[in-house]
C-alpha positions in Angstrom: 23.3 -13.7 -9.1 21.4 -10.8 -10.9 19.7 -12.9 -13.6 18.8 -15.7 -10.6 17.3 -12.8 -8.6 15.4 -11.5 -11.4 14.1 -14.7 -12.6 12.9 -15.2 -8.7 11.2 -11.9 -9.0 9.0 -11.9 -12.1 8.3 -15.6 -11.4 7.6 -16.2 -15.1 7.2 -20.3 -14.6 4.2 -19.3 -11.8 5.7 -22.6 -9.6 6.8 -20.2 -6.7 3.9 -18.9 -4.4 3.7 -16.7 -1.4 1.2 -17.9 1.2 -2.5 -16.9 0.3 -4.2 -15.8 3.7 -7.1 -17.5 4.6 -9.4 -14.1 3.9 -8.8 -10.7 2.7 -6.4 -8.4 4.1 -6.9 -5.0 3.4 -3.9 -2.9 4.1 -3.8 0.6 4.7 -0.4 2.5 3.6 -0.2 5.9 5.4 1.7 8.1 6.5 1.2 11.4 6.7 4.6 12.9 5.5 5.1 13.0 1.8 8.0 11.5 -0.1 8.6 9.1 2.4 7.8 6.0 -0.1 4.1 5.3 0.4 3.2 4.7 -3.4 6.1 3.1 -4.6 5.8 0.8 -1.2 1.7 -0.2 -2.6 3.2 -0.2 -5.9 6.3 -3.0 -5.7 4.3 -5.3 -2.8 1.4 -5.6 -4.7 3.0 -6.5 -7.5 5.1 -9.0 -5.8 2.3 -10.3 -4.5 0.1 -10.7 -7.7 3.2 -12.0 -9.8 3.7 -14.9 -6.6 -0.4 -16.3 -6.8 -2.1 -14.1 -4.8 -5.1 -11.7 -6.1 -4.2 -8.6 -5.0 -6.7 -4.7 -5.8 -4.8 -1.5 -5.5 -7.2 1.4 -4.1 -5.3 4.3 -5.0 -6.7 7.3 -2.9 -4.5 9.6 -3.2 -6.1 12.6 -6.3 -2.3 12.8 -7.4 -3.0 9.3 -9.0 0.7 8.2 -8.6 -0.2 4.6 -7.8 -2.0 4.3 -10.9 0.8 5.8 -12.7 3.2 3.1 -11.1 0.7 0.5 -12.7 0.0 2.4 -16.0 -3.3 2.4 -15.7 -5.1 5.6 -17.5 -6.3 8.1 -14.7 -6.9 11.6 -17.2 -9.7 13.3 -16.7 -13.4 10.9 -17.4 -11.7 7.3 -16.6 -14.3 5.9 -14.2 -12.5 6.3 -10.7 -12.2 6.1 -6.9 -14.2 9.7 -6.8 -17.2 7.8 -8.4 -17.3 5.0 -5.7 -16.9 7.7 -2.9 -19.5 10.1 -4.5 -21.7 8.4 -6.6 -21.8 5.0 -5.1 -20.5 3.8 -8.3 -20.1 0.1 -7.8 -16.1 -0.8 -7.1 -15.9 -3.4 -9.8 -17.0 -1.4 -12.8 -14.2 1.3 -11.8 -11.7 -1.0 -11.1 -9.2 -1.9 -14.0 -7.0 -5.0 -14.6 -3.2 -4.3 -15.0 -1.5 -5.1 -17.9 1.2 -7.5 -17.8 0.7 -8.6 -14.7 -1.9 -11.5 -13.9 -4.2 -11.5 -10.8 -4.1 -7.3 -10.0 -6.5 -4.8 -10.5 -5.9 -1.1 -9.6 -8.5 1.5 -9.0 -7.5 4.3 -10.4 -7.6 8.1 -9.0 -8.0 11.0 -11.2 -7.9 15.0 -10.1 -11.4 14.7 -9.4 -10.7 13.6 -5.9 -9.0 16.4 -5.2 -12.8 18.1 -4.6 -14.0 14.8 -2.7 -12.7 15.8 0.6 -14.7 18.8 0.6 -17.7 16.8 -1.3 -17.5 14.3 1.6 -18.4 16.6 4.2 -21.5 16.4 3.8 -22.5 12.9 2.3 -24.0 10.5 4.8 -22.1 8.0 6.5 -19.2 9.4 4.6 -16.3 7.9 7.3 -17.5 4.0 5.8 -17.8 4.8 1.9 -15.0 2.9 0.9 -15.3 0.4 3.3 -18.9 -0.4 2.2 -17.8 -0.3 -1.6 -14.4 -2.7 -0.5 -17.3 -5.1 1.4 -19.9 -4.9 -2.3 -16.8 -6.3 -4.5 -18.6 -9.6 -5.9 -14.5 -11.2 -6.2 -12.5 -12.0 -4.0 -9.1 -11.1 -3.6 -6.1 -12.1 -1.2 -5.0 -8.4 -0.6 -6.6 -5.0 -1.2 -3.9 -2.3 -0.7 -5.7 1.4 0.0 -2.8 4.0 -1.1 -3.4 7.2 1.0 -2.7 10.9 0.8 0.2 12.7 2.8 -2.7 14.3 5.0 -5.0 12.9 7.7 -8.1 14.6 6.2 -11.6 12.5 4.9 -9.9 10.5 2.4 -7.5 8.9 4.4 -10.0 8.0 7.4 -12.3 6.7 4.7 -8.7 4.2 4.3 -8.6 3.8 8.0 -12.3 2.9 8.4 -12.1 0.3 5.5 -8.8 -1.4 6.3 -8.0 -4.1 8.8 -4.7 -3.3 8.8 -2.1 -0.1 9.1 1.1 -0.4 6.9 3.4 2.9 7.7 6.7 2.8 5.6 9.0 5.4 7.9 12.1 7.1 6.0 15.4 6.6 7.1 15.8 10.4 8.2 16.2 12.3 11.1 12.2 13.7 10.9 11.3 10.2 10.1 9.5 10.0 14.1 8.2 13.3 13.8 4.4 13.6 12.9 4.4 9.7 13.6 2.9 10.4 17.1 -0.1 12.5 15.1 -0.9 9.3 12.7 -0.8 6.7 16.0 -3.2 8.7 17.8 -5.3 9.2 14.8 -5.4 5.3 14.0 -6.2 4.6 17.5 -8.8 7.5 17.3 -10.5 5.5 14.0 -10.2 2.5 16.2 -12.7 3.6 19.7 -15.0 5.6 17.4 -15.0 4.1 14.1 -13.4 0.7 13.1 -12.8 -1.3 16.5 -10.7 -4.2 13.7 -8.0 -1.8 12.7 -4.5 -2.4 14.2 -1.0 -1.3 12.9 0.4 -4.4 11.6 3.5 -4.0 9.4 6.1 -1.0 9.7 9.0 -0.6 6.7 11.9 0.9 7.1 12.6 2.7 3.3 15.6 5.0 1.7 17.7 3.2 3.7 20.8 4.2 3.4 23.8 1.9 4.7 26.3 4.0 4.3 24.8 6.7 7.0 25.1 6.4 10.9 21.6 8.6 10.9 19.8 5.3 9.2 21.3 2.6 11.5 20.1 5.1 14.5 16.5 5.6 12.8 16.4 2.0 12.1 17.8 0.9 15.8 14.6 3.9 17.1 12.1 2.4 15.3 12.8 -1.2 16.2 12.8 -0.2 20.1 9.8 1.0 19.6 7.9 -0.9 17.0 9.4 -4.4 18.3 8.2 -7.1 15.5 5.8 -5.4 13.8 8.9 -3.8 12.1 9.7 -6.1 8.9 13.4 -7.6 8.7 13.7 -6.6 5.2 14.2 -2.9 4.8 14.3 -0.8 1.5 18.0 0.9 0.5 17.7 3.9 -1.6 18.1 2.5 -4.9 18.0 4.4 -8.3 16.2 2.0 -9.9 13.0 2.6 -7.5 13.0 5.9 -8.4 13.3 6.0 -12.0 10.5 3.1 -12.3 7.4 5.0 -12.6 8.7 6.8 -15.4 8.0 4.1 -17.3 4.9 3.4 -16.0 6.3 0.6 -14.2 7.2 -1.1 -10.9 10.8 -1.7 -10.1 9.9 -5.7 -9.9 9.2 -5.4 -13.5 11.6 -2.5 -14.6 14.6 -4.0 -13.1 13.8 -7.4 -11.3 18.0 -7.6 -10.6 18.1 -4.8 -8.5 18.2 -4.3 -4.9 15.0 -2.5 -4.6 13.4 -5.0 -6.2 15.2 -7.8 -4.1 14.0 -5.9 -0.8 10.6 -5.2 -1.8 9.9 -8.8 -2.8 11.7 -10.0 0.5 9.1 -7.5 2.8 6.0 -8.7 0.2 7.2 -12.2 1.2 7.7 -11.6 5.1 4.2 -9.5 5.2 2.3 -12.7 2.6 4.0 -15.5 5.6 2.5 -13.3 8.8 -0.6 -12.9 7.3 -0.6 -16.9 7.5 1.0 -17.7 10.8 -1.3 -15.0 13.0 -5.2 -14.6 12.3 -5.4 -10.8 10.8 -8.4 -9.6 12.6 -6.9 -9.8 16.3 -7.5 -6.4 17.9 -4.2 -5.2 19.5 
């Protein structure tokens, strides 16, 4: 079962494809509580995605650079980055670099550097729309551009907001998984009158799911009442194997394709690639 799962996974053949939507959709994961899977949630979908026939760009905007670690793409100190873009108006496409091993995705990398934009930012004009304007100047296309946030709801992560069409918030398991969610909804819908009238949340996923816990079937049962659909079916368990992934500069679809994490992330990658065909993307909600 193992070996039929992983060979599902890493798709080596290239004859199974998740639906390609019929224009980009740019996906914003945030949430503004750390640790509650945001990286390794951009990480394992986009991968999924890329290795199934889509064309999928990470944006990693967070200036601890842990999405481009997850991809093992070089983000020390000088690699051309997401600070350029925001700064310098460094075109996307000359930052952006293509990941090895794995066809169709390209990650932009984030180095320390954007740990001074959000300061730099303050006083750059137009600085709500730079990443949206640099997303809109990429000469390729692409099927999916995922915008990794920081755990904060500072410049950076409006910047996300402003450029995506789409919210993705991956809620923990926990008891303070609600808490602080109240904050980010009324910030979205505060991008949304002023800023970006397009963005909606689309896609919620439940992660560090843990079955064996009463507390993660009530957080689960919480967030569906409230959420309704736009809660995924699959949900993420805690699984070792996610963890110990990026330490080998690696996503857990490539690291251990057998496991359950990497079973549940392709299943949500899969749910999220087949909504994005059955409803247009841009409907305001």
């Amino acid at each position: 079962m193992e070996a039929m799962r992983a060979v599902q996974i890493l798709n080596p053949s290239g004859e199974v494809t998740m639906p390609r939507p019929e224009r980009t959709r740019v996906m914003c994961v945030a949430n503004q509580k750390g640790g509650v899977g945001k990286t390794t949630t951009t990480v394992n979908l986009a991968v999924a995605l890329a290795l199934h026939g889509n064309r999928v760009l990470v944006v990693d905007l967070d200036p601890q650079g842990n999405a481009s670690t997850g991809l093992n793409v070089p983000h020390h100190t000088g690699v051309p980055d997401v600070y350029d873009c925001l700064i310098d108006s460094v075109p996307l496409e000359e930052v952006a670099q293509a990941v090895e091993g794995i066809p169709n995705l390209w990650c932009v990398p984030a180095t320390i550097d954007l740990a001074g934009a959000e300061i730099e930012l303050v006083s750059v004009v137009a600085r709500e729309s730079r990443l949206a304007r640099a997303i809109a100047a990429y000469p390729g296309h692409f099927d999916y551009v995922f915008i990794d946030c920081p755990p904060s709801l500072g410049l950076l992560t409006v910047n996300a907001l402003v450029a995506a069409q789409e919210v993705l918030i991956p809620i923990q398991c926990e008891y303070y998984a609600l808490e602080g969610l109240n904050q980010l909804i009324q910030n979205i819908n505060l991008v949304r009158q002023h800023l970006n009238p397009k963005l909606e949340v689309s896609t919620i996923l439940l992660t560090m799911y843990d079955r064996r816990t009463r507390l993660a079937d009530a957080v689960e049962q919480d967030v569906r009442n409230h959420f309704g659909d736009k809660v995924l079916q699959a949900v993420i368990p805690r699984n070792v194997r996610v963890s110990e992934a990026p330490s080998y500069g690696q996503s857990v679809m490539t690291y251990d394709p057998g496991s359950r994490g990497a079973t549940s992330y392709f299943e949500a990658a899969q749910e999220i690639a087949e909504r994005g065909v059955m409803e247009p993307v841009s409907r305001n909600a």
